[in-house]
N, C-alpha and C positions, 0 to 999 in steps of 0.2 A: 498860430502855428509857426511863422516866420516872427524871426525877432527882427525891432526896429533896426539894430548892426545889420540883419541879412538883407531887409529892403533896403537899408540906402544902399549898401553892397550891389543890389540891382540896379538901384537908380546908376550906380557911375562905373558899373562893371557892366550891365546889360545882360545880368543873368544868376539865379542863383540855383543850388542844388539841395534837394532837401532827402536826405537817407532813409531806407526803410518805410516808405509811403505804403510799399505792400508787400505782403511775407514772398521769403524765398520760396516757400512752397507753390504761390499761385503762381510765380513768377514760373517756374518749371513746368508747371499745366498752362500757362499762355506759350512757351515754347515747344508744348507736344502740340497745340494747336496748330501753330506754325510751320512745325518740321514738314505735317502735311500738306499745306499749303505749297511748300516749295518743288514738292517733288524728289526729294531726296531723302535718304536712307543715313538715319546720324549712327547706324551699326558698321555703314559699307561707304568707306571715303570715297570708291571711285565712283561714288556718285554725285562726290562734289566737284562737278567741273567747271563752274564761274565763281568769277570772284565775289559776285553781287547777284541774289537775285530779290528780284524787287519787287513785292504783294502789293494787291492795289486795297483799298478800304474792305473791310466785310466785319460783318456782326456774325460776333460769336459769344456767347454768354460768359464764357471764362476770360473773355477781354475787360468787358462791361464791367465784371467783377473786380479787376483791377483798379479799373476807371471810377468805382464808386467807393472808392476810398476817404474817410471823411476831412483826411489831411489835404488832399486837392481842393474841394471846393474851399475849406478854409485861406488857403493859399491864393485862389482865384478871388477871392472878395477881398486879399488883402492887398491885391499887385494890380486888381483891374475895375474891382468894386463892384459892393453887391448888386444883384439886381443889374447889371449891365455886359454881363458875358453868358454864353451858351457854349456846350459843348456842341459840334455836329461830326464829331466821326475822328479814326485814327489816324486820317491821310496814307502815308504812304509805310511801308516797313522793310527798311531796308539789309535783308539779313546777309551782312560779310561772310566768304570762307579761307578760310586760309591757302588758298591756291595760286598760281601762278595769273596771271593774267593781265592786261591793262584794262585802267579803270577810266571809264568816260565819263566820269560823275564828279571828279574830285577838286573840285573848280572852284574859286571863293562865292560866295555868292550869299545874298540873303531871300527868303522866302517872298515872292508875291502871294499878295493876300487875294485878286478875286479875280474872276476873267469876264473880257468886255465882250460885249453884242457880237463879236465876231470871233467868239474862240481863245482869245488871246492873253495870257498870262499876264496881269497888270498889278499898278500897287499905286496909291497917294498918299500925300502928308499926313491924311487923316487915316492911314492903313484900316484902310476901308473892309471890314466883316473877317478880320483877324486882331483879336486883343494879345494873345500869345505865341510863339513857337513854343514846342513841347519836345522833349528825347526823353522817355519811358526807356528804361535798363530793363532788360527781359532775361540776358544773363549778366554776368560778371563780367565787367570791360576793365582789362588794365592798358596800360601805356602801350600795351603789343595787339591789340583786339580792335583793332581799328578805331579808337575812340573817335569822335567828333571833334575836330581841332574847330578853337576859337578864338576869331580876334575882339581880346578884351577891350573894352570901351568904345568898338564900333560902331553901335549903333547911337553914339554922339556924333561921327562923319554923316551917318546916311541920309539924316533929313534936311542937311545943307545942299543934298544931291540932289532933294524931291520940293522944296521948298519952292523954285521959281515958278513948278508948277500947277500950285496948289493944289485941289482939291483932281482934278482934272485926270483921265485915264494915263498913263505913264506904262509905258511897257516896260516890265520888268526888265527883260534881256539886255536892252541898253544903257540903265543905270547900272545893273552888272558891271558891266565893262569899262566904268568908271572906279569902281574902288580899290585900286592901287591907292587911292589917299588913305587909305588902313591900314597898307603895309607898314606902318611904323607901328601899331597896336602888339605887343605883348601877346603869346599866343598861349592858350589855354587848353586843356584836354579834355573831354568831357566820360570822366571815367569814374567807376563807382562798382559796388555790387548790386546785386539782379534786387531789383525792388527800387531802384535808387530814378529819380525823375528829376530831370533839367527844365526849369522853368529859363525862358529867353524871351527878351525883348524885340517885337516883330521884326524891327530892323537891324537884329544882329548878325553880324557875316561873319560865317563859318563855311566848311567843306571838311566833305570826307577824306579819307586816306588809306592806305593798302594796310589789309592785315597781314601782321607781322606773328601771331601767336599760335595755338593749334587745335582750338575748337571756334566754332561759328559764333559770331555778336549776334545774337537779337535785339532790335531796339523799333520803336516805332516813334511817329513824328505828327502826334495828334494837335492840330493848329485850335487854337479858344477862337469863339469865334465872338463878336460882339452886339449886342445886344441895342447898346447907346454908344453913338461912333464920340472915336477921341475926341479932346477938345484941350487946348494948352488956354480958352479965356473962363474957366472957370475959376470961381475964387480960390484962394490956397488949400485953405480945408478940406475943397473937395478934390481937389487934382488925385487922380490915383500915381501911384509911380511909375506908371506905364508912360500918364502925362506927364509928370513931373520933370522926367528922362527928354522928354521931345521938348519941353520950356528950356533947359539947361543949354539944349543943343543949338537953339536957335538962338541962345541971348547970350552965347559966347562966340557969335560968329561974327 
């Protein structure tokens, strides 16, 4: 499904986009799913009055339907390797509106992968029970739709962050607040038509931003989850690019 140009393109960009993964039509029955969800009326704008409003996980069969797309799991055997990832769920769905508002959300940051004995958002070198970030296009994002901005080749900074301490619980929130070392990183948009899915490397940092255009983004942010945790001491052949990307990272530091 991915050509070898598009994975190394992942291995040293930390992310690739693959078009048309599912018809424009499911795509507009995953956003009548949605519309419900939020509480708002897409006939009656003064019912959009935040800028963001943000669904937690739920099963819905017109989701699933997206999700079982044959182009994905091909992609997932070829970025994380077969037999070593699972899907568990679509995480979070962050649906923009084109309204006035400030946004609390819009901060760099890259995703923690799992939470410790006490609650607590955490992530390790071996990005412990997350093999992927995910951005599923549910409509049509251009440059004004809030896309997802991303810093290209980030997630070669971030394991020189998580490195001193190995495997070990690491609170996400405070290596956050280390990565102004990626403000030199080239910044990216994550925009496409409705069908369109952003595969990203767990340690890629990105953040949201205010929509600028005149109907609502759908998108969701379903994490892979993993199966058989990373590992950068297998031999070459089997390194998937997930690993390959965390070898580069640490034996250029």
């Amino acid at each position: 499904m991915l050509s070898a140009a598009q994975i190394e393109d992942f291995v040293e960009h930390g992310f690739v986009r693959l078009d048309g993964v599912f018809s424009k039509n499911l795509a507009s029955r995953c956003r009548d799913v949605l519309w419900r969800k939020t509480g708002c009326d897409p006939d009656d704008r003064s019912t959009w009055t935040q800028p963001v409003v943000r669904i937690s996980h739920f099963d819905d069969p017109t989701l699933f339907e997206a999700h079982d797309a044959p182009a994905l799991k091909e992609a997932y055997d070829q970025l994380v390797g077969g037999g070593r990832w699972h899907f568990y769920g679509f995480g979070t769905f962050p649906i923009r509106f084109p309204v006035a508002g400030v946004l609390a959300d819009d901060g760099w940051h890259f995703d923690g992968s799992y939470f410790d004995a006490e609650g607590r958002l955490c992530v390790n070198m071996a990005s412990r029970g997350r093999a992927l970030l995910q951005l599923f296009l549910y409509s049509d994002v251009s440059a004004n739709d809030a896309p997802t901005r991303i810093r290209v080749g980030s997630h070669l900074d971030v394991p020189l962050l998580l490195a001193p301490y190995g495997d070990a619980d690491i609170l996400n929130e405070p290596i956050c607040r280390q990565l102004d070392v990626t403000e030199r990183r080239p910044v990216a948009l994550a925009t496409g038509e409705a069908g369109t899915v952003y595969f990203c490397h767990p340690f890629l940092v990105h953040a949201a931003q205010k929509h600028r255009g005149t109907e609502p983004r759908f998108l969701s942010q379903p994490p892979l989850g993993l199966k058989v945790p990373l590992s950068i001491d297998r031999p070459d052949p089997q390194l998937s690019p997930v690993e390959r990307a965390l070898r580069t990272a640490l034996r250029s530091a």
